[in-house]
N, C-alpha and C positions, 0 to 999 in steps of 0.2 A: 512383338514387332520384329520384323526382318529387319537386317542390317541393310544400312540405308534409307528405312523410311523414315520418316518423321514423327512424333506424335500430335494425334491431332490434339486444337487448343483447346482450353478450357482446363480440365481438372488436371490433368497431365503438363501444363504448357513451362515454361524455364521461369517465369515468372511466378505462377503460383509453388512450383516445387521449393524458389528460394525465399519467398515469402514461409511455408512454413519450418523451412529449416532455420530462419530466424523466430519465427514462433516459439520450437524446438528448443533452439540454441537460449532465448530468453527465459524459459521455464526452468531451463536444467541451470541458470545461474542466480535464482534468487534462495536466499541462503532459507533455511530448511526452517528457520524460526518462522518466518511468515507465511500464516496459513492464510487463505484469504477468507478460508471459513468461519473462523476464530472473531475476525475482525469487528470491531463495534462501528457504526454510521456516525453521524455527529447527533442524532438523539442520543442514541445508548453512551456514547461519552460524556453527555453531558447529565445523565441519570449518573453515571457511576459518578460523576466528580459535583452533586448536587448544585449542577448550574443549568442559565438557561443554555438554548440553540445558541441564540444569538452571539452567548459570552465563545463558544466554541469556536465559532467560526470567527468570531476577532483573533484568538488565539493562534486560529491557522494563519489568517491573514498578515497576521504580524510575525506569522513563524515560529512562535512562542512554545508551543505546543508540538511532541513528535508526531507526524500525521504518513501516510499513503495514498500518494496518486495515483489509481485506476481510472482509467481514463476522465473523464471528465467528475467522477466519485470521489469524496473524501472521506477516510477508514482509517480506524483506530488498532494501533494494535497494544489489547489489555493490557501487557506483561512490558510493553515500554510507557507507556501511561503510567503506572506504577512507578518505575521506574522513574521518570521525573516527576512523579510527583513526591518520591523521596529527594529528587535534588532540589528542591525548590524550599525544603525545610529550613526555618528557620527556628535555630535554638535560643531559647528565652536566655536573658542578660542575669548573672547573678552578681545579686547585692552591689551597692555602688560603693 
């Protein structure tokens, strides 16, 4: 482009460039533990903690459960799954 023209719209326009600079800028700030590949569905979470769908998705619903909003998706990530389901332990009561 010579100086002074403009670009024309579409792929090039100020609005798509800062939409993906925030794309960009979102990518490079989610911490490096979360892969999105990694991530279990609400089956697969509910196969590894041998429950049903349904008990899953209570669990989100009530926030119970760490989970990931991709857009309108809800994802597990194994290694925090884990992770509370060590906090959730409950140790037996000795002798009274």
């Amino acid at each position: 482009m010579l100086p002074g023209e403009t670009a024309p719209l579409g792929k090039f326009s100020p609005a798509h460039t800062a939409q993906s600079r925030l794309i960009v800028m979102a990518a490079q700030t989610l911490p490096p533990a979360v892969s999105t590949s990694g991530l279990l569905d609400v089956r697969g979470a509910a196969e590894r903690l041998g429950v049903t769908d349904r008990f899953i998705r209570r669990l989100v619903e009530e926030r119970r459960i760490p989970f990931h909003k991709i857009g309108k998706l809800v994802r597990f990530d194994p290694v925090e799954v884990d992770r509370w389901i060590d906090t959730c332990r409950v140790e037996p009561r000795r002798g009274r």
